[in-house]
PDB file of N, CA, C and O in Angstrom:
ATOM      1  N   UNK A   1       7.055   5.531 -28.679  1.00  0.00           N
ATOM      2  CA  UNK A   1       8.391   5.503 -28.143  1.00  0.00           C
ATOM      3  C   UNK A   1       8.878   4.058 -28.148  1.00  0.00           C
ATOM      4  O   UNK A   1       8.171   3.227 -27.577  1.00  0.00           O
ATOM      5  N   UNK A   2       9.976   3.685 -28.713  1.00  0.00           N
ATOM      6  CA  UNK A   2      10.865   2.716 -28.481  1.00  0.00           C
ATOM      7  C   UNK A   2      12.142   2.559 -28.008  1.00  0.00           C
ATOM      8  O   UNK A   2      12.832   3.565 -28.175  1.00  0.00           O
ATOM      9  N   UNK A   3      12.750   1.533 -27.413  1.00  0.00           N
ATOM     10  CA  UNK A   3      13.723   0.995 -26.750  1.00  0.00           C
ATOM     11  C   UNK A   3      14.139   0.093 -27.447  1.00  0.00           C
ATOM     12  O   UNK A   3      13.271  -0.662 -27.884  1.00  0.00           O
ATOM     13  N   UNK A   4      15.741  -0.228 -27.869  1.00  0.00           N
ATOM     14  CA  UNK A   4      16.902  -0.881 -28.273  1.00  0.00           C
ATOM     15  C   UNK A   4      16.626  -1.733 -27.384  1.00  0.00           C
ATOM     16  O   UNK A   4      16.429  -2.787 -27.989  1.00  0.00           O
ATOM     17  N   UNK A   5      16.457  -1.940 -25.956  1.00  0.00           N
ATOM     18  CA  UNK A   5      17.009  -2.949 -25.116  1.00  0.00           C
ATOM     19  C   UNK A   5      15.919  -3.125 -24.056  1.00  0.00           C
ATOM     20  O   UNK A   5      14.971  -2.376 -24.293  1.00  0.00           O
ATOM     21  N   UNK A   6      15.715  -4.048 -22.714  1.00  0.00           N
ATOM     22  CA  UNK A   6      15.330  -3.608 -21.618  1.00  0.00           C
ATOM     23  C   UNK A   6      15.858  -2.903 -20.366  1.00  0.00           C
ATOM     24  O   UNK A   6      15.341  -2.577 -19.298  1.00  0.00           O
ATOM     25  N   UNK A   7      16.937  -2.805 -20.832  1.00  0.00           N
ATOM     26  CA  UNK A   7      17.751  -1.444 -20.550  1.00  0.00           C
ATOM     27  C   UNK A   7      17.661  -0.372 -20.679  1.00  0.00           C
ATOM     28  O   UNK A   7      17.841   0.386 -19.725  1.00  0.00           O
ATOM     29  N   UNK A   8      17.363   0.055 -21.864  1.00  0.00           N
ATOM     30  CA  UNK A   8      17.181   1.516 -22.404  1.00  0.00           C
ATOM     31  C   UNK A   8      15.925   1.615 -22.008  1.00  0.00           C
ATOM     32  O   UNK A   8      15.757   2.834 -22.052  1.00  0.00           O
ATOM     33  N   UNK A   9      15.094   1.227 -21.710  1.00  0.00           N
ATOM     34  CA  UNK A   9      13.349   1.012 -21.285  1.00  0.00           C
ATOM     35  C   UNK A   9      13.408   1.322 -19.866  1.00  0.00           C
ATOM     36  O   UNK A   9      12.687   2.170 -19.342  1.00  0.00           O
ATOM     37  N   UNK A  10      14.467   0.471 -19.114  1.00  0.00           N
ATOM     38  CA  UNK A  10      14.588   1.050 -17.705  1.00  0.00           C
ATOM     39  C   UNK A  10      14.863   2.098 -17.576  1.00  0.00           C
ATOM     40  O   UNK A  10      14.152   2.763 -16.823  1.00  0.00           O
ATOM     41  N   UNK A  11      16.070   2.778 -18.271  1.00  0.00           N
ATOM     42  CA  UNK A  11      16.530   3.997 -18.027  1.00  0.00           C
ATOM     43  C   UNK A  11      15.987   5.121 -18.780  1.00  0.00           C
ATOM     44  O   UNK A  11      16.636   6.145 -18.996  1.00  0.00           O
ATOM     45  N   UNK A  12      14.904   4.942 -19.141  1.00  0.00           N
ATOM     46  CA  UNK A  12      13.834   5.880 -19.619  1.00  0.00           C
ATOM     47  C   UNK A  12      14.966   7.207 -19.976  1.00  0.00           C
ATOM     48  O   UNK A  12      14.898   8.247 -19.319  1.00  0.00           O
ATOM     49  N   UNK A  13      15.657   7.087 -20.721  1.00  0.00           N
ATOM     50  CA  UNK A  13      16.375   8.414 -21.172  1.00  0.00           C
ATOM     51  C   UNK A  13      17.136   9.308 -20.067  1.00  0.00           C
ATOM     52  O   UNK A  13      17.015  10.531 -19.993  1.00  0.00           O
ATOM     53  N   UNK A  14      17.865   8.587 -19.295  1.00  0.00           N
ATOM     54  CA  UNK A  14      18.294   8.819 -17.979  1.00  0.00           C
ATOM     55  C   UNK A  14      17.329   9.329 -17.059  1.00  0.00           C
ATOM     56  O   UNK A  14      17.725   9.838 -16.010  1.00  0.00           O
ATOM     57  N   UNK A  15      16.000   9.249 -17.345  1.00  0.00           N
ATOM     58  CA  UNK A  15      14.930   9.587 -16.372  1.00  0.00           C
ATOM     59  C   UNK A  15      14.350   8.193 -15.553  1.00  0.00           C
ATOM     60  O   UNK A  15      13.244   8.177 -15.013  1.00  0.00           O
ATOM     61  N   UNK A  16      15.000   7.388 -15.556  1.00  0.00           N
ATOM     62  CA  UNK A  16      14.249   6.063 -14.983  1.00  0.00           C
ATOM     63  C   UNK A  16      13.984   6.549 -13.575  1.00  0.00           C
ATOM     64  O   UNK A  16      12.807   6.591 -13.217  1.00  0.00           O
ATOM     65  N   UNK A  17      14.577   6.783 -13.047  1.00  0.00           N
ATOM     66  CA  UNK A  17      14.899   6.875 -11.162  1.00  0.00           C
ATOM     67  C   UNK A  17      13.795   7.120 -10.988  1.00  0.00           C
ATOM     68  O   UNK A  17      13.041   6.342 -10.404  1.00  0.00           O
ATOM     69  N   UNK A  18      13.325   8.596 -11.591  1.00  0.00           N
ATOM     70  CA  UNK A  18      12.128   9.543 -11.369  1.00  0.00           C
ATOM     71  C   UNK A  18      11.249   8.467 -11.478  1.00  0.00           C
ATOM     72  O   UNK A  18      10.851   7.701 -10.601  1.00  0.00           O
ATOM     73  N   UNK A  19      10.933   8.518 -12.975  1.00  0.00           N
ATOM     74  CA  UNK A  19       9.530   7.296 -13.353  1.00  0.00           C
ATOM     75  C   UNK A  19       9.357   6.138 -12.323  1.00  0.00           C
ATOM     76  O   UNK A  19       8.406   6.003 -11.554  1.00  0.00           O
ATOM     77  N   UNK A  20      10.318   5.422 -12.429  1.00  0.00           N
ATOM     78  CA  UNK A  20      10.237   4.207 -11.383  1.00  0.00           C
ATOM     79  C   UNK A  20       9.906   4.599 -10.133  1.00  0.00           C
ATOM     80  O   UNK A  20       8.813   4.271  -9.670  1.00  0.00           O
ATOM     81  N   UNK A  21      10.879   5.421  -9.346  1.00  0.00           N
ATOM     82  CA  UNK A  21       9.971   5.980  -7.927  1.00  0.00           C
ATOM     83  C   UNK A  21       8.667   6.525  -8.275  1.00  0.00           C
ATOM     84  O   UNK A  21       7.663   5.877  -7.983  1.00  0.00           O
ATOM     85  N   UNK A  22       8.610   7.220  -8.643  1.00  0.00           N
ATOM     86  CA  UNK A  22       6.839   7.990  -8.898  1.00  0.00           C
ATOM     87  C   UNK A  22       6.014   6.436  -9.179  1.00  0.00           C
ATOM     88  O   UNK A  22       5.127   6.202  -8.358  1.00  0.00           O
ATOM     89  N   UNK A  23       6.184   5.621 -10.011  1.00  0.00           N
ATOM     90  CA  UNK A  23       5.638   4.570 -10.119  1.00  0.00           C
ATOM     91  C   UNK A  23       5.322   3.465  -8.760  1.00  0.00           C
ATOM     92  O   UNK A  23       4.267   2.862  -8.564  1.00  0.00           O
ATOM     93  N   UNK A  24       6.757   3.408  -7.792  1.00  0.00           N
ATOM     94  CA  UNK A  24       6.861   2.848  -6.445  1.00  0.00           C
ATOM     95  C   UNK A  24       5.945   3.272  -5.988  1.00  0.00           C
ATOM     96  O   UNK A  24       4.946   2.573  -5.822  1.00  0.00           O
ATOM     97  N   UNK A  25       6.004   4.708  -5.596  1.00  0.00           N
ATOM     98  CA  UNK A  25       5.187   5.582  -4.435  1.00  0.00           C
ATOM     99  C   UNK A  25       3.953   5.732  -4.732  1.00  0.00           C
ATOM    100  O   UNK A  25       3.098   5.848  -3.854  1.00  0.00           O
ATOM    101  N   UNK A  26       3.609   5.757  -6.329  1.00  0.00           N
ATOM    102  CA  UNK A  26       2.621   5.585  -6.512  1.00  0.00           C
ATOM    103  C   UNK A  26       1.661   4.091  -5.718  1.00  0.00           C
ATOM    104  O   UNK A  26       0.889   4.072  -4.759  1.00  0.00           O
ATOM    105  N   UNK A  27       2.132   3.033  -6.592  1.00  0.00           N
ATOM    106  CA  UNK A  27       1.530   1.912  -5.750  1.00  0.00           C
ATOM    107  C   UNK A  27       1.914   1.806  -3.883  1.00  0.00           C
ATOM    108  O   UNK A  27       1.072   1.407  -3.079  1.00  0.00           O
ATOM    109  N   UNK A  28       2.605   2.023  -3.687  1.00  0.00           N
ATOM    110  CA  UNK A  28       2.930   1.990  -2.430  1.00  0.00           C
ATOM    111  C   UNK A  28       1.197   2.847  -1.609  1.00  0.00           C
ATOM    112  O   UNK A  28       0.370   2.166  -1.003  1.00  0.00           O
ATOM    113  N   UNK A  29       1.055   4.386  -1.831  1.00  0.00           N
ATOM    114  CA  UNK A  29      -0.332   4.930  -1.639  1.00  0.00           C
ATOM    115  C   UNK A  29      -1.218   4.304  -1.865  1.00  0.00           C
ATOM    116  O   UNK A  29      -2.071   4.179  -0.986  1.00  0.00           O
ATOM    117  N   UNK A  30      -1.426   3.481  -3.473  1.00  0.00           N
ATOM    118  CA  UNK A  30      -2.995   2.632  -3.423  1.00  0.00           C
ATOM    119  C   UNK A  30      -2.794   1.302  -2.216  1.00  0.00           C
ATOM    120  O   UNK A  30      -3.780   0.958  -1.566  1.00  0.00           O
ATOM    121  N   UNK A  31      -1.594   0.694  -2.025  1.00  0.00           N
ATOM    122  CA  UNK A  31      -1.453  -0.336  -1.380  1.00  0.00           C
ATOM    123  C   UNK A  31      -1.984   0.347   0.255  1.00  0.00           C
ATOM    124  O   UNK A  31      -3.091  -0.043   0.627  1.00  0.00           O
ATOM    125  N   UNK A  32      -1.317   1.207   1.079  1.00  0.00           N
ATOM    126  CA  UNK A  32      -1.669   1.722   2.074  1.00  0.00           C
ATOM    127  C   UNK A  32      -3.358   2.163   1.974  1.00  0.00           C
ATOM    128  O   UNK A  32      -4.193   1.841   2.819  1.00  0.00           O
ATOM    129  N   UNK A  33      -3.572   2.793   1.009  1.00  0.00           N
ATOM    130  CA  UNK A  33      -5.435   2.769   0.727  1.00  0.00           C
ATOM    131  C   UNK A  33      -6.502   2.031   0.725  1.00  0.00           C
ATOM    132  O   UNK A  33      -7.658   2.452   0.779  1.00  0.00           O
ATOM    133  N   UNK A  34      -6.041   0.543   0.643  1.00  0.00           N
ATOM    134  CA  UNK A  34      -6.303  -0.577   0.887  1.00  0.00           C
ATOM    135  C   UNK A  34      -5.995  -1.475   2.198  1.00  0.00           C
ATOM    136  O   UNK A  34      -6.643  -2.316   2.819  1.00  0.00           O
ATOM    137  N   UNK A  35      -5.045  -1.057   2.296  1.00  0.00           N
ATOM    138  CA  UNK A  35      -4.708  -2.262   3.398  1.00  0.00           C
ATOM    139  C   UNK A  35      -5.004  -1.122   4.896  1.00  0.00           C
ATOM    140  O   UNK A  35      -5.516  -1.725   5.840  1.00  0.00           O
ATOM    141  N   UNK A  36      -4.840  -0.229   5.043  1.00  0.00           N
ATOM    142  CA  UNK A  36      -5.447   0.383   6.324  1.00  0.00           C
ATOM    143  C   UNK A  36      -6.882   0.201   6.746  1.00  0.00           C
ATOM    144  O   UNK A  36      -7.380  -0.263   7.772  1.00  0.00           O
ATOM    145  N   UNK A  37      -7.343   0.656   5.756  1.00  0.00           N
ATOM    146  CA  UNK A  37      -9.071   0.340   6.026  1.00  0.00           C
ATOM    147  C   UNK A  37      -9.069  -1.081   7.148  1.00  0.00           C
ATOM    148  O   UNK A  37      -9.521  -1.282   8.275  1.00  0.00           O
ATOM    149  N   UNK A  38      -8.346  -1.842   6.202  1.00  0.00           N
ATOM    150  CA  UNK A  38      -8.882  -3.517   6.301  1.00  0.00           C
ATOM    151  C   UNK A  38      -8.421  -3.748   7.698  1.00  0.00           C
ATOM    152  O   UNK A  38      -8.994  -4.536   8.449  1.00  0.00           O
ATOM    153  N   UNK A  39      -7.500  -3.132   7.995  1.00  0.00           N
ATOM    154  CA  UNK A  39      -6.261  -2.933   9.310  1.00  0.00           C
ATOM    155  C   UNK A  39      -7.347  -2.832  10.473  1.00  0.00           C
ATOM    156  O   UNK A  39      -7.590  -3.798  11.196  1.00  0.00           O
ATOM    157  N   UNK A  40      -8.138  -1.300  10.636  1.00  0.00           N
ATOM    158  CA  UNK A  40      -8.316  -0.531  11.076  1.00  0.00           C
ATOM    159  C   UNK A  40      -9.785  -1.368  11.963  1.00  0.00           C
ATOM    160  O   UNK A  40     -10.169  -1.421  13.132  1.00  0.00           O
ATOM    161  N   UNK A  41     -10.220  -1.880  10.748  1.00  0.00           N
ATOM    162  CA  UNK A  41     -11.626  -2.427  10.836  1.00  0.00           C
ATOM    163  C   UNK A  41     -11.851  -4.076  11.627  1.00  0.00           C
ATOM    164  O   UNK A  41     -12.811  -4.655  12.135  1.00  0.00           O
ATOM    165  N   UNK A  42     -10.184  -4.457  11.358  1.00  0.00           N
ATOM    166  CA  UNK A  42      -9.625  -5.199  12.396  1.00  0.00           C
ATOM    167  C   UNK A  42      -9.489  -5.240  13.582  1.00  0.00           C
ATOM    168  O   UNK A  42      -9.766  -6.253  14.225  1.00  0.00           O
ATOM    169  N   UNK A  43      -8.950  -3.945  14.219  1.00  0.00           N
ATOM    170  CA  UNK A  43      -8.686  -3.455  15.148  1.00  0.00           C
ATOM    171  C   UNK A  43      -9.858  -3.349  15.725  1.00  0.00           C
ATOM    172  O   UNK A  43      -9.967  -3.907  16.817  1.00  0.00           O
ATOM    173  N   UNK A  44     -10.996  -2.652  15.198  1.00  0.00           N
ATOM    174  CA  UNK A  44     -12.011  -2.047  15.674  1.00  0.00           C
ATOM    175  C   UNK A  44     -13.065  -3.587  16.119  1.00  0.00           C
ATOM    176  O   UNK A  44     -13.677  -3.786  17.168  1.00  0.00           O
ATOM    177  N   UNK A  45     -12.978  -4.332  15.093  1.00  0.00           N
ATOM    178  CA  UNK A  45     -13.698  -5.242  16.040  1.00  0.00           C
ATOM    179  C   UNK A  45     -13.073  -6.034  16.839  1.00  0.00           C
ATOM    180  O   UNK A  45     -13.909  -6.365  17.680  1.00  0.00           O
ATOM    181  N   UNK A  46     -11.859  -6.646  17.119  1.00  0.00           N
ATOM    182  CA  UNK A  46     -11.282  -6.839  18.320  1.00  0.00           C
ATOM    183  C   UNK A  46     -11.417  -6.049  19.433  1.00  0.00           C
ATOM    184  O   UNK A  46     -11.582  -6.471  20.578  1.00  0.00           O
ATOM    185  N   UNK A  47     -11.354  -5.024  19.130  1.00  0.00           N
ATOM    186  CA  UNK A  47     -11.734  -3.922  20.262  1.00  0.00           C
ATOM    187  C   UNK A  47     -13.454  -4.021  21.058  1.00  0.00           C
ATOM    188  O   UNK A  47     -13.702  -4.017  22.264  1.00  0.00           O
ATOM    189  N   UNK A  48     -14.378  -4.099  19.960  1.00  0.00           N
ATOM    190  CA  UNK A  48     -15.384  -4.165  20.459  1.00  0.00           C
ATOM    191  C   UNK A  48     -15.694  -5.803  21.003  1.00  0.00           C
ATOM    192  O   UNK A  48     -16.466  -6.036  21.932  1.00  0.00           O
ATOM    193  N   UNK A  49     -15.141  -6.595  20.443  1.00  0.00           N
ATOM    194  CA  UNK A  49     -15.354  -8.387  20.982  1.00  0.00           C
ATOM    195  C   UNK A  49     -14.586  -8.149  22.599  1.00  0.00           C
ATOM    196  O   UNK A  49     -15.215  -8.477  23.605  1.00  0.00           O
ATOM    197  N   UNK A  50     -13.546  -7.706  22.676  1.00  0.00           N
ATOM    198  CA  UNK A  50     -13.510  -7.352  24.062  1.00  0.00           C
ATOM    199  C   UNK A  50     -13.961  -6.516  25.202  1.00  0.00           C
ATOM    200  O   UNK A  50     -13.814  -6.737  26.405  1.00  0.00           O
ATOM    201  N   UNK A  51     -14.666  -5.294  24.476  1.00  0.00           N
ATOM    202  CA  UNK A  51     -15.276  -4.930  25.051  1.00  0.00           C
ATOM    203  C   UNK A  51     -16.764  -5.456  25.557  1.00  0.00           C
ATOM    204  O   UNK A  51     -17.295  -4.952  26.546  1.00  0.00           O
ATOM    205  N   UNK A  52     -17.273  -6.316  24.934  1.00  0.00           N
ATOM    206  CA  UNK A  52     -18.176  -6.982  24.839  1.00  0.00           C
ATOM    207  C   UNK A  52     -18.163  -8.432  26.302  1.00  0.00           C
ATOM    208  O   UNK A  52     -18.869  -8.790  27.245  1.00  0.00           O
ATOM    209  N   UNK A  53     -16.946  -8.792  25.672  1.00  0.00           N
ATOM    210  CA  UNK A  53     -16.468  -9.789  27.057  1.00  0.00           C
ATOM    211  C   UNK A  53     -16.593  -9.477  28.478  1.00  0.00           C
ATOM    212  O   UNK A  53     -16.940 -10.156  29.444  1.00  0.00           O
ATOM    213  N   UNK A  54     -16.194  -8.197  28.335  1.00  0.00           N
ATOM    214  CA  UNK A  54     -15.752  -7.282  29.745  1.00  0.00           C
ATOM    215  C   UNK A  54     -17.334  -7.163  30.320  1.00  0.00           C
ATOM    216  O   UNK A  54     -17.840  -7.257  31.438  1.00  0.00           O
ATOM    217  N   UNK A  55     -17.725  -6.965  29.276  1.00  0.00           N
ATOM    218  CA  UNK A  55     -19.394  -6.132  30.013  1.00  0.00           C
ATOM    219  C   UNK A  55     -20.196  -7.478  30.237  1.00  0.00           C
ATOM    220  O   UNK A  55     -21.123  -7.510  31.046  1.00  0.00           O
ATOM    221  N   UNK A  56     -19.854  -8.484  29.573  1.00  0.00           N
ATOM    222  CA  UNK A  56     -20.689 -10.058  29.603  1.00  0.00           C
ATOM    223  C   UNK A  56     -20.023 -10.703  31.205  1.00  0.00           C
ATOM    224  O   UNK A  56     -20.814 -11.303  31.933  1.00  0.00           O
ATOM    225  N   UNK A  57     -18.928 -10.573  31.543  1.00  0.00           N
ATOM    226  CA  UNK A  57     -18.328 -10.929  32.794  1.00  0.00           C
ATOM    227  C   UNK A  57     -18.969 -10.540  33.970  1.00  0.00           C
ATOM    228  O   UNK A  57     -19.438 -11.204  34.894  1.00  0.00           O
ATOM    229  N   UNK A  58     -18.897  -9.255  33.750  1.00  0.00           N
ATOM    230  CA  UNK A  58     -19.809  -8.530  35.296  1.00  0.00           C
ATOM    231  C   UNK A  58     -20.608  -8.943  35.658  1.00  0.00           C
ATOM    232  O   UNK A  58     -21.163  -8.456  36.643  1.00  0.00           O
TER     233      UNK A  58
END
C-alpha cells in the first residue's frame, strides 16, 4: 500500500480516526500495564515502611 502524501497516510482511506484511535488505545493499555504494577508496588511498600514505623514506636 502506498500514499501520495503524509496526508493520505493519515487518512488511511477515510479510515484514519478508527486506525489512529485503535492505535491510541492500544498503547494507552500497554502504558497502564506497565505503569500500574510499578504504581501499586509503590504504594505497597510505603504502606508497609509505615507500618513498620508504627510497630517500631510502641
Amino acid at each position: 500500500m502506498s500514499f501520495a502524501s503524509f496526508g493520505d497516510f493519515l487518512a488511511m482511506g477515510h479510515h484514519g480516526v478508527y486506525v489512529w484511535s485503535a492505535y491510541g488505545i492500544c498503547l494507552a493499555v500497554l502504558g497502564l500495564n506497565v505503569a500500574l504494577p510499578i504504581m501499586a508496588r509503590r504504594r505497597y511498600l510505603q504502606q508497609e515502611a509505615r507500618r513498620l514505623r508504627r510497630e517500631n514506636s510502641k
